[in-house]
C-alpha positions in Angstrom: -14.0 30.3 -186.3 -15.1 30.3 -190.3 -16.7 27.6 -191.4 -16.0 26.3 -195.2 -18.6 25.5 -197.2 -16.4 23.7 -199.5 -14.6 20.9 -197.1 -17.2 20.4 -194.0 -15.0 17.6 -192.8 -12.5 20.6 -191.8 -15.5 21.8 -190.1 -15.5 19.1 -187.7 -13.6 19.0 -184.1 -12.5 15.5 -183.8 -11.1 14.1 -179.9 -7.7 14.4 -181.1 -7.4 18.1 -182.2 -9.4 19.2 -178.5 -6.8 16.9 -176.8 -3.7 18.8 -178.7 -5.8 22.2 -178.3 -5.6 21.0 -174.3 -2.0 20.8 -174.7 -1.4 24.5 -176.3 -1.1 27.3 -173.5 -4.2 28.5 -171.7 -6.2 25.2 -173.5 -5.8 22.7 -170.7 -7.8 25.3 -168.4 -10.6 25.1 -171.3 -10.6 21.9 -171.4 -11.0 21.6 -167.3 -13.6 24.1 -167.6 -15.5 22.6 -170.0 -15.4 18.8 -168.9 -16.5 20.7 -165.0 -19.5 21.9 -166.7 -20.1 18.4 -168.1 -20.3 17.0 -164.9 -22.3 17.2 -162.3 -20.9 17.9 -159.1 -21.0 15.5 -156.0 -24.0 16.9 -153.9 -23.2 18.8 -150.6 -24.1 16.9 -147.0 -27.5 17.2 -146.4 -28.0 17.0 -142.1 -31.5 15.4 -143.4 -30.4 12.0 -145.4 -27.2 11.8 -142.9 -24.7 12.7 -141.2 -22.5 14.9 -142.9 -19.8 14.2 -140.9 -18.2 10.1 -141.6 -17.2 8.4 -138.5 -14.2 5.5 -138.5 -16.6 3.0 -136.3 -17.7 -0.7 -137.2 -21.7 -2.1 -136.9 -22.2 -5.1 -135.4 -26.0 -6.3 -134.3 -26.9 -8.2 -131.0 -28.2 -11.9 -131.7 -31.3 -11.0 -130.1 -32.4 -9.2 -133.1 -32.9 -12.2 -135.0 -35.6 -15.0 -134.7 -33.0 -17.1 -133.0 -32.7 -20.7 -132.7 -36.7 -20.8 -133.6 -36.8 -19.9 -136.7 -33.3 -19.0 -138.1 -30.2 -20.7 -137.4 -26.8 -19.2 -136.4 -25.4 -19.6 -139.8 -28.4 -17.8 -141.4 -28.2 -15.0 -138.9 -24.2 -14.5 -139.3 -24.8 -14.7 -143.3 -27.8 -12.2 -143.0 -25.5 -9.9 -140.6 -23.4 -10.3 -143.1 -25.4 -9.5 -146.8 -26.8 -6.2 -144.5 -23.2 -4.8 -144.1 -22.6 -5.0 -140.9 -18.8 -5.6 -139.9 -19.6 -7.6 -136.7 -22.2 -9.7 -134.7 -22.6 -10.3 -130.7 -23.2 -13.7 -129.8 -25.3 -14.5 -126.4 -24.4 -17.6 -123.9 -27.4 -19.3 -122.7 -28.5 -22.3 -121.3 -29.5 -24.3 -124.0 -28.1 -22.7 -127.3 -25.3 -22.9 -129.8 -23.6 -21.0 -127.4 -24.0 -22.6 -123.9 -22.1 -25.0 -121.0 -22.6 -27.7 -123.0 -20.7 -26.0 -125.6 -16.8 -27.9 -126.4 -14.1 -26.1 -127.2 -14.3 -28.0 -130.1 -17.7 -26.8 -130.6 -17.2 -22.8 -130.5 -13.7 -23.2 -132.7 -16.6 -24.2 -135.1 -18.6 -21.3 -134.7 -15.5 -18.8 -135.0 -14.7 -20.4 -138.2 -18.3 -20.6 -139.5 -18.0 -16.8 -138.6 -14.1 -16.2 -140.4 -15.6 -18.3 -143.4 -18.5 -16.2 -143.8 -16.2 -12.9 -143.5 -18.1 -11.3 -140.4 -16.2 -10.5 -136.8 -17.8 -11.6 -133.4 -18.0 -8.4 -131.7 -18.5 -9.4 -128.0 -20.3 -11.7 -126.1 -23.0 -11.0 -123.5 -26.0 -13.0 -121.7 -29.2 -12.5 -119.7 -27.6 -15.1 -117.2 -26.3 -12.3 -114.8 -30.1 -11.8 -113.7 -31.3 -14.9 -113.1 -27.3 -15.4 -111.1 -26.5 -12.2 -109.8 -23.1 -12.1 -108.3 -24.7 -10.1 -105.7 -27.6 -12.3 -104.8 -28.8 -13.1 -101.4 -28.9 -16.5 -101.9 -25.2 -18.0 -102.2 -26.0 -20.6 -104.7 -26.9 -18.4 -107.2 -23.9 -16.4 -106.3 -21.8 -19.3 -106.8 -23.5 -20.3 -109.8 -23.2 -16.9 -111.1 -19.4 -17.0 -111.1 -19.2 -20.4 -112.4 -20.9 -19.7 -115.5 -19.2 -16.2 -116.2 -15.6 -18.3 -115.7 -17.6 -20.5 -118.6 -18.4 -17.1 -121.0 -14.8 -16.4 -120.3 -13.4 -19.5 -121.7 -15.6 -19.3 -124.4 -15.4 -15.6 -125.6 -11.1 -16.7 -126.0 -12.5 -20.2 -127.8 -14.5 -17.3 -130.2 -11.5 -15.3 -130.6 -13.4 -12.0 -129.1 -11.7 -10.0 -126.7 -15.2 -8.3 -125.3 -17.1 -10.2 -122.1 -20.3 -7.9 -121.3 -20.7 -8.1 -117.2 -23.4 -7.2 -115.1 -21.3 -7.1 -111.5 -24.5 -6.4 -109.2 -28.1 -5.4 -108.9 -29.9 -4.0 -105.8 -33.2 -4.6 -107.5 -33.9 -6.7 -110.7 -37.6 -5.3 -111.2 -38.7 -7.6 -114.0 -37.6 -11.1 -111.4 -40.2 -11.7 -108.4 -37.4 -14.3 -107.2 -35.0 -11.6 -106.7 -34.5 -9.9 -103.3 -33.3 -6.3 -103.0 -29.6 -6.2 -101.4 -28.8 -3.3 -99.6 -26.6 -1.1 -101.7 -23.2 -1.1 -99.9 -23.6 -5.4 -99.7 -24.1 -5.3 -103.5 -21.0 -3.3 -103.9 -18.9 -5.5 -102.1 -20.1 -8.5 -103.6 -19.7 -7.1 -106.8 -15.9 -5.9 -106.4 -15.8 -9.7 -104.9 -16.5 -11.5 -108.1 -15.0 -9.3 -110.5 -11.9 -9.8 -108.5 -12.0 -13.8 -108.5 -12.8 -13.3 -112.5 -10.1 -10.9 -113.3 -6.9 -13.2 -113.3 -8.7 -16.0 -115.8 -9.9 -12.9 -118.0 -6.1 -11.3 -118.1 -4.8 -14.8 -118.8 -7.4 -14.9 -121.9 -6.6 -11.8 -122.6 -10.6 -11.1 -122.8 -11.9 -7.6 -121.6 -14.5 -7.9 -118.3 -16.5 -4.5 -120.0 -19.0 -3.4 -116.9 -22.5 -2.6 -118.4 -24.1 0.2 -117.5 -28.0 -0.5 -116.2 -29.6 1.8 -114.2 -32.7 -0.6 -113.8 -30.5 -2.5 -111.3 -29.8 0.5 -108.9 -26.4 -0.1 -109.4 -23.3 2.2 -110.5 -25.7 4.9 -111.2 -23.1 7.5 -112.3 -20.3 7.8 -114.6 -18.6 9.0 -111.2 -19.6 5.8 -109.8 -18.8 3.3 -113.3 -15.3 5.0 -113.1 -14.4 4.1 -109.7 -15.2 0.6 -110.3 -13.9 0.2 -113.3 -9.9 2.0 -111.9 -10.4 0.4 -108.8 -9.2 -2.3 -110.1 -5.9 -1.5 -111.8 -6.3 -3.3 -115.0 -6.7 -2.8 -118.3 -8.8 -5.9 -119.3 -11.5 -4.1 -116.8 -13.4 -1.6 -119.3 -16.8 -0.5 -120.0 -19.4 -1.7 -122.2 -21.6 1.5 -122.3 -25.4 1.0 -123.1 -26.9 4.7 -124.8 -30.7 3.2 -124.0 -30.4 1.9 -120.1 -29.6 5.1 -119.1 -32.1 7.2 -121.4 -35.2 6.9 -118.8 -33.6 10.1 -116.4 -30.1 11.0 -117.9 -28.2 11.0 -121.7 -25.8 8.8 -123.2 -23.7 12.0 -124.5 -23.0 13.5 -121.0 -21.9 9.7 -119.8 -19.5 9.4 -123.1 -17.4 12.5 -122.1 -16.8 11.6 -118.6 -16.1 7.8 -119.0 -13.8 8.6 -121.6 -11.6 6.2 -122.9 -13.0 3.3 -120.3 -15.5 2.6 -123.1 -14.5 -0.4 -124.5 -17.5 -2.3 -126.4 -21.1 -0.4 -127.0 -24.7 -1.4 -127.1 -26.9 1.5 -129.4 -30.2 1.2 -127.8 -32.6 3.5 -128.7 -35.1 4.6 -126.2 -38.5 6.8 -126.2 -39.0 9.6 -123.5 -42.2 10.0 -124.8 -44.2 7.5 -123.0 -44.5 5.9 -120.1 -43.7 2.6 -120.1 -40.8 1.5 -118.1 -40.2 -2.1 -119.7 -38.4 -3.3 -122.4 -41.0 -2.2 -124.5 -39.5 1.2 -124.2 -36.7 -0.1 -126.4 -37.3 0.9 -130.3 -35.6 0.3 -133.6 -32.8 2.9 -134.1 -34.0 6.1 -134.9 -37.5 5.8 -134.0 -37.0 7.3 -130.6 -35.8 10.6 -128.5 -31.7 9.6 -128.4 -29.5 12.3 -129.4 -27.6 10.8 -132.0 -25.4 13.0 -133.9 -24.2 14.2 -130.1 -23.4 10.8 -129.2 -21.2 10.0 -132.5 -19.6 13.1 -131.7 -19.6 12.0 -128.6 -17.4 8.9 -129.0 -15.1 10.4 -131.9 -13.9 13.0 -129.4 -12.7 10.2 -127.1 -11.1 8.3 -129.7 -13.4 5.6 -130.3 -13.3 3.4 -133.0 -14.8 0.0 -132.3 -17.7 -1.6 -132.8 -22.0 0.2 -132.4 -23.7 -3.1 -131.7 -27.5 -2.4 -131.8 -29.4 -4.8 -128.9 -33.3 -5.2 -129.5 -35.2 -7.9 -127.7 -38.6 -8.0 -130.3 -37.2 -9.6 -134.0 -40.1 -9.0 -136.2 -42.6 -11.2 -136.2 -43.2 -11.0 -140.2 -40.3 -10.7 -142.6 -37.3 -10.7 -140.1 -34.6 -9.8 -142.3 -36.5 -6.2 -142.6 -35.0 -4.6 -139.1 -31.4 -6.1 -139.9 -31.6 -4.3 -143.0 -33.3 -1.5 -141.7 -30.2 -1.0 -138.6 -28.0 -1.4 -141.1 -29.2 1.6 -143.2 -29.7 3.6 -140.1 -26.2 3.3 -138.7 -24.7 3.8 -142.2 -26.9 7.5 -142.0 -25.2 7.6 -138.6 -21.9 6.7 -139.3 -22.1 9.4 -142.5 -21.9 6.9 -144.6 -24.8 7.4 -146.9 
């Protein structure tokens, strides 16, 4: 182009004449070109900072995570659930808790509001109840007492407006209880098809899924062969499986159990475990990412079988100093496993 000494200003491009340049044949193509060049392109997926794959799944967090009912309250726990970004939280039944038989209706109407008003889902509910009641139990009192207070978590996962019970049916062993004793494993069987059976109609009529757990440190439904023949044996949909990656990690893989239980998965725990030492307690349980799980095989894992619901990490050791650090810390490593980072 000449330039005229004479009249600079007809020097000067101004917005308008590139725009009606764009418009002339061949200029829109310039125009692209040269605004691409202007911009800096969105940066490929790096396998290092996260998946590079994004997976349509929801993160919830376990209660037990928190400092709970010592030093936070529930509100505090939902809200910080909440300001982390996770989509859901699972509440625990207890004894003595927010969430316990002493509980009203009335009482956990509250809680699922608190929860609606503070914009985060309850995910499930589970309890540590099933060890110190085992449905397979020697003892017939705690048998009894067992199934009383799962008919009680039934009624009050509907009063919570979650359709997700976690159930432990059975243990032959319970190795961190002294007041256990073993039960041979065909008795525990039957005990456990027993109860589950005298729980299903209530759970159909709440329309609350009984999801089996998974344990392995029980001795019981040691297989995905196994876990499936319970869970079909029964005929009913509100029978699932609440599949735990970390109980399972000490001898076999969360990834080979996800293929063959398939679609029976209803509600997860993401537990991550160490094979790299020897301890055989909870203590083997880390935060997410700091252990030997395969997790971009286990997303896959669950997106080929159609999963969508909720990952709802369980840890048992809240941090003693700043808390809120290993909320927000989950939260960051399930958005790098969700691809979402």
């Amino acid at each position: 182009m000449s330039v005229n000494p004479l009249y600079p200003e007809e020097n000067t491009i101004t917005r308008r004449t590139a725009l009606q340049s764009a418009l002339a044949p061949g200029g829109a193509a310039a125009l692209a070109s040269a605004t691409d060049a202007g911009q800096a392109q969105p940066a490929p997926a790096d396998a290092r900072r996260s998946s590079p794959r994004r997976y349509a799944m929801k993160k919830s967090i376990n209660l037990w995570a928190f400092p709970y009912p010592e030093r936070m309250t529930l509100r505090e726990c939902m809200q910080l659930a909440k300001n982390a970004g996770f989509d859901g939280i699972e509440l625990n039944y207890d004894l003595d808790n927010d969430l316990s038989p002493r509980a009203t209706a009335k009482d956990l109407h509250a809680i699922r509001g608190m929860a609606d008003k503070i914009g985060i889902a309850i995910s499930g509910l589970c309890s540590f109840l099933f060890w110190p009641f085992p449905f397979s139990s020697n003892d017939a009192q705690k048998r009894g007492r067992g199934l009383e207070l799962a008919g009680k978590m039934i009624q009050a996962a509907q009063d919570l407006g979650t359709e997700n019970l976690l159930v432990v049916p059975g243990a032959v062993h319970i190795p961190w209880r002294t007041d256990h004793e073993p039960v041979p494993n065909d008795l525990c069987d039957r005990r456990a098809r027993a109860a589950v059976t005298r729980l299903l109609p209530q759970a159909e009529k709440a329309r609350v899924h009984l999801n089996i757990e998974n344990i392995f440190f029980n001795g019981y439904l040691m297989t995905p062969g196994e876990m499936n023949a319970f869970v079909d044996s029964f005929q009913s949909k509100y029978v699932r499986v609440h599949f735990d990656t970390g109980n399972i990690m000490l001898f076999q893989f969360p990834e080979h159990w996800i293929a063959q239980l398939g679609t029976r998965i209803k509600n997860t725990h993401f537990k991550e475990f160490t094979k790299k030492g020897t301890d055989n307690s909870l203590e083997s349980f880390r935060p997410l990412l700091d252990g030997t799980t395969n997790w971009p095989a286990v997303m896959e894992g669950l997106d080929k079988i159609g999963y969508r619901d909720f990952l709802t990490f369980e840890y048992f050791h809240p941090y003693l100093h700043y808390p809120e650090a290993l909320v927000y810390q989950t939260a960051d490593s399930l958005d790098r496993m969700l691809g979402q980072k």
